[in-house]
Structures are given as C-alpha cells and as structure tokens.
C-alpha positions as semicolon CSV with decimal commas, in nm:
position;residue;x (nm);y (nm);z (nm)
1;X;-0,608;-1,102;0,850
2;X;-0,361;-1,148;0,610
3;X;-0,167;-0,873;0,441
4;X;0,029;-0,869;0,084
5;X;0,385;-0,688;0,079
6;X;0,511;-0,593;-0,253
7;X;0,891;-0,542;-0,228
8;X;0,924;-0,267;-0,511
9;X;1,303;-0,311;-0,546
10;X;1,234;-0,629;-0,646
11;X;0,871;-0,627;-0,866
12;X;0,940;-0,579;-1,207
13;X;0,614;-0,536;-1,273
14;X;0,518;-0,807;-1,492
15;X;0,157;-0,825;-1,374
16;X;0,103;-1,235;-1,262
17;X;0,057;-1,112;-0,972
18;X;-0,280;-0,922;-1,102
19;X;-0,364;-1,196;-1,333
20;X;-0,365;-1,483;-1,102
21;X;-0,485;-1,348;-0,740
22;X;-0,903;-1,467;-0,707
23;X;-1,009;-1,116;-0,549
24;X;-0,853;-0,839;-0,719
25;X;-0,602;-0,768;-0,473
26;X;-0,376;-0,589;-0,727
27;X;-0,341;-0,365;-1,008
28;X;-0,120;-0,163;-1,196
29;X;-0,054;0,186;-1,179
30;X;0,198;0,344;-1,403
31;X;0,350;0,002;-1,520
32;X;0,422;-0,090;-1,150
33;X;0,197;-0,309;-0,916
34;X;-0,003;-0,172;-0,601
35;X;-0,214;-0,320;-0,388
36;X;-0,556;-0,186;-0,472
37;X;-0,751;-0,359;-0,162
38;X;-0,526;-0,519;0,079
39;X;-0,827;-0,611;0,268
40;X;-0,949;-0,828;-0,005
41;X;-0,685;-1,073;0,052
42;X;-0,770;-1,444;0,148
43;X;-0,399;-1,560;0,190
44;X;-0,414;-1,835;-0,047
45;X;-0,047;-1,696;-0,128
46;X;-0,063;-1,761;-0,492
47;X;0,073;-1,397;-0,571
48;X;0,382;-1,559;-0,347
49;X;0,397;-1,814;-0,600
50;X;0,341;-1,684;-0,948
51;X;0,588;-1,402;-0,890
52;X;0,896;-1,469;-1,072
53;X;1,107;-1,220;-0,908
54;X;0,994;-1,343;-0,520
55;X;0,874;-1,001;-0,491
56;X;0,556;-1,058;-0,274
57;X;0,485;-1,179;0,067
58;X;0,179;-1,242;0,235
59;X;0,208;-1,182;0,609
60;X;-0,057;-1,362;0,821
C-alpha cells in the first residue's frame, strides 16, 4: 500500500500538494501540510510531482 512522506524541513507549505492529489490525502493545519488519510493514497505520485520544493515521497 503506498504511503506519502512529507519532509517538513523541506515543505513550505504552499498547498499543491492538497490541490492536486484525487483523494484528499492532504490538508493543512496551521499553514503547514499533514497527511490527513495516508490510507487514502493510490500512488499515482502526483503530490511527488507538483511539489516545488521535492518535499514529498510516496513509498510503495
């Protein structure tokens, strides 16, 4: 099942992340992003891609 990491030393907490991810994997909490439900995810990675700052990884 695959998992989102958020790196917070790297998020800057622009939000693409929460705009562009199909199940509502994230949100934002205090202008920072968490993962709301993890087990939501699909992997289709585009959280990976959207983020500018390479601050999310999807581990399989």
């Amino acid at each position: 099942m695959p998992k989102p990491i958020i790196d917070p030393k790297k998020c800057n907490g622009c939000g693409e992340c929460v705009k562009i991810c199909p199940k509502e994997v994230f949100g934002k909490v205090k202008g920072k992003v968490v993962t709301v439900d993890e087990n939501e995810c699909i992997g289709c990675r585009a959280c990976e891609v959207q983020c500018p700052k390479d601050a999310i990884k999807v581990q399989d």
